[in-house]
N, C-alpha and C positions, 0 to 999 in steps of 0.2 A: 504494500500500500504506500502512498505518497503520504509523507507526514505534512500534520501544518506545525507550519515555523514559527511558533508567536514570536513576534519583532518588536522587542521594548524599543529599540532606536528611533523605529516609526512612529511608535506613539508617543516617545517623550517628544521628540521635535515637533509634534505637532502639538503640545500641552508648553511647550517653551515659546514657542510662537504666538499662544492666544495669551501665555501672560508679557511676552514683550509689546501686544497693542493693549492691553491693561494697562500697564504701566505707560506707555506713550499717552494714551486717550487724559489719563490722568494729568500727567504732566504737562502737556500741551496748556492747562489753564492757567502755568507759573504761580499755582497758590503753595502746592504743596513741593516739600525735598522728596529727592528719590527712596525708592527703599534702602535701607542698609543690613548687609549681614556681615559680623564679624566671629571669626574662627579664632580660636586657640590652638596650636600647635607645641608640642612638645616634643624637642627631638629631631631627628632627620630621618628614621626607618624610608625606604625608598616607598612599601604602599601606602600610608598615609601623606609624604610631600605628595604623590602621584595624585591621590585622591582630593589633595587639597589645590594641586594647579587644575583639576579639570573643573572644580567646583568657581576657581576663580574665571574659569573662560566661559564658562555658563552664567554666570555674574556679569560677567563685562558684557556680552552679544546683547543682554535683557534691558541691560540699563540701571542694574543695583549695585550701589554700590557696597565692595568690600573693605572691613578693615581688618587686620591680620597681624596678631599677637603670637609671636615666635619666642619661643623659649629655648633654652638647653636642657638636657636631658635631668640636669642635676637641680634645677629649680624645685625654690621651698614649695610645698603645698598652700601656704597660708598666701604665696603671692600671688597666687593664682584664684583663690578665692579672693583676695583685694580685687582684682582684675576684671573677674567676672561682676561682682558688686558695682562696680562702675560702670559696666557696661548697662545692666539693670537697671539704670536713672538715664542713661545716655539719651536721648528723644534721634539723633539721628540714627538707633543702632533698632532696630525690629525684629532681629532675631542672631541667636548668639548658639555656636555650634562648638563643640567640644573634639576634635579628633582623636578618637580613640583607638589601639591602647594609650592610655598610659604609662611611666616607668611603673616599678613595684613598689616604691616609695611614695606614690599618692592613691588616697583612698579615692577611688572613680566615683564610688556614691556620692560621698562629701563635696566633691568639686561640681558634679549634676545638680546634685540637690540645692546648689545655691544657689543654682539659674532662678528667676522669676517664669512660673509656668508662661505666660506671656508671652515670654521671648523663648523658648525653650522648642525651638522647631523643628528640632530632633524625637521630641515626643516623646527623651529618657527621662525627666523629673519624677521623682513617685508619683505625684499630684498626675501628672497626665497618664502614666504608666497605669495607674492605682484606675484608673477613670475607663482606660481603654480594657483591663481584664473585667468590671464589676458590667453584668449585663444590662444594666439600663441606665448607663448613663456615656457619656463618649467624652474623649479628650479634645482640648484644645486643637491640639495637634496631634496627630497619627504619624510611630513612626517610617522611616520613609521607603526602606528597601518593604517592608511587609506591606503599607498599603500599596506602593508600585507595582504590590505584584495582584492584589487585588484588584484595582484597576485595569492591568493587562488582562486578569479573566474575565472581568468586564467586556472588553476593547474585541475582546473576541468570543463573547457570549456564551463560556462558559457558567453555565449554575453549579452556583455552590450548594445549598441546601439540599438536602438530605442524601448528598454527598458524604462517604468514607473520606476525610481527608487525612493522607498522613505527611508530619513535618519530621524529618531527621538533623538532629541540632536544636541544644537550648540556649541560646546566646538571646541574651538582654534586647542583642540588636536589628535580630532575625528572628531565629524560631518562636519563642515563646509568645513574642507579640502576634508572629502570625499565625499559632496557632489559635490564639484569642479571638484574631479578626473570623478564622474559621470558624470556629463555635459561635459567633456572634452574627455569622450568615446562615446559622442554623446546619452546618456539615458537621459531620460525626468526628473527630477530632481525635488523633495517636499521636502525641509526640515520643520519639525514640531521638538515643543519643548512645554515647559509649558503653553503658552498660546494658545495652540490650541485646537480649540472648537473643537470635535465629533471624536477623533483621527483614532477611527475605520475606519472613513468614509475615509480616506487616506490610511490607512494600507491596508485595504481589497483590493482596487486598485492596490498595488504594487506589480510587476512582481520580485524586489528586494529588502528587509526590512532592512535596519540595523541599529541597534537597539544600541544608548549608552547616555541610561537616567540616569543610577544608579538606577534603581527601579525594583529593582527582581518582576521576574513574572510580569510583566506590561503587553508580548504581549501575550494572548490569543489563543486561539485554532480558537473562533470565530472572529476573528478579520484580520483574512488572507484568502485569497484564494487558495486553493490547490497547484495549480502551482508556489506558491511564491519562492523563496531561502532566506532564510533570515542569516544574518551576525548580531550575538548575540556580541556585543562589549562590553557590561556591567560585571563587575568583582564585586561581592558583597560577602561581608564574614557573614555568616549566623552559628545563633548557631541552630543543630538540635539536638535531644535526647541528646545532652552533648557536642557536636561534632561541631568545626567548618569547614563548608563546604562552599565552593564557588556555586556560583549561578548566571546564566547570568538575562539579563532581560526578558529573552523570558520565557514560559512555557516549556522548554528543551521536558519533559516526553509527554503532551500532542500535541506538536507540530512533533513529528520527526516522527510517522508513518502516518503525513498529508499533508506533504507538501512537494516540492522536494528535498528541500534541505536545512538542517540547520546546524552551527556551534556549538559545544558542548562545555559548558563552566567546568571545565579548557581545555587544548589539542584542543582550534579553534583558535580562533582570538589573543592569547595572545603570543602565541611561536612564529608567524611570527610578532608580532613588534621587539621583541628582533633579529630577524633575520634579517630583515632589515634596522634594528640598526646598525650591524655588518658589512653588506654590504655597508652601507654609509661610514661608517669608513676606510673600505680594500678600498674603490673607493678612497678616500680623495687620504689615504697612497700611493696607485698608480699615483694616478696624483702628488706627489710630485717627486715619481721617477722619473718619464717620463720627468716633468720639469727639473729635475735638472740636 
């Protein structure tokens, strides 16, 4: 069978497009300043700069602007809460992004949790965290790589309800949130992660896969059912013949003429986090207008 490709590329550019005439239509009345988002950086690890210059080029095409708080790797924790604290009062700052990890010397909750949910457009503070697992109530902001990916089932009219869905990885900044969003579209919800015995025996069940262990090629050809759609969230930098390549965790090659639908890593799941990065940001920036 010919598989469908779901293409986050396509749809983030098209969701970055209708917020760069947002933001134009707005601005064109010279009342208001543009949006601002400002990151924190700790460090040089190569995929967080990486992930922090594509966020600065999706910034700059929109018309937001960026401010960028660069640290070294040995920075006190307390200055970086000063940091974020000011950002919090800033009027030109509407949303404030944490690059994560961290060193092992600063507590990641402590430094999240001093964002103002407000500005917190990453969607890690407890307060929105706390908001997005409780079933009737919803967060400020939703975080980005899991609604992106909701969206994309969207984009391409996948139903979730009364959908098997299984997530593989509990990360604060993936699984867990998406499996929430799951149970909160009403799909039957497995999260599995390192200590799960026979994984197959859960994968092959799911009517939805998504997949973000960090372990290229983990999911199998034999380890799904036909009918599955699966959402490849793993980003892995791989050397081949000389070459580094990216690689999700799925079998990309032997999975895509099998099954209905998979995401290809680069151009799936990784262009609409940065999208609805951007969108949390223009939502911020408007709701100050509106207030103000």
């Amino acid at each position: 069978m010919t598989s469908n490709i779901l293409r986050g590329k396509e749809l983030s550019d098209s969701i970055l497009q209708n917020l760069k005439l947002q933001i134009q239509q707005l601005q064109s009345t010279g009342l208001h300043s543009p949006p601002g988002l400002a990151y924190i950086l700790v460090g040089s690890k190569i995929d967080s700069t990486t992930y922090i210059k594509l966020k600065r080029r999706a910034c700059d095409n929109l018309g937001i602007q960026v401010f960028g708080y660069e640290y070294e790797e040995s920075v006190a924790q307390q200055e970086l809460i000063d940091c974020i604290k000011r950002l919090n009062t800033d009027p030109s700052v509407h949303g404030v992004i944490v690059q994560l990890p961290l060193p092992p010397h600063i507590h990641e909750a402590n430094i999240i949790n001093t964002l103002t949910p407000e500005k917190d457009v990453d969607g890690l503070t407890s307060s929105n965290f706390g908001d997005l697992v409780m079933r009737y109530r919803n967060p400020l902001f939703y975080p980005c790589t899991p609604i992106g990916c909701i969206e994309l089932l969207k984009h391409y009219s996948v139903g979730i309800a009364g959908k098997h869905a299984v997530v593989v990885g509990r990360s604060d900044l993936a699984g867990i949130p998406l499996a929430a969003l799951f149970n909160k579209a009403n799909a039957t919800t497995t999260i599995c992660h390192s200590y799960t015995r026979d994984l197959h025996k859960f994968t092959q069940s799911a009517d939805i896969l998504a997949v973000a262990a960090g372990q290229p090629g983990l999911i199998k050809q034999s380890m799904v059912k036909p009918e599955c759609i699966i959402l490849d969230i793993g980003i892995n930098s791989l050397e081949v013949e000389g070459n580094r390549v990216l690689v999700g965790d799925c079998d990309f090659e032997g999975l895509k003429e099998v099954v209905s639908g998979i995401t290809p890593v680069p151009n799936g799941v990784g262009p609409m986090t940065i999208a609805m990065l951007l969108k949390n940001v223009v939502t911020s920036w408007k709701s100050t207008i509106t207030n103000s």
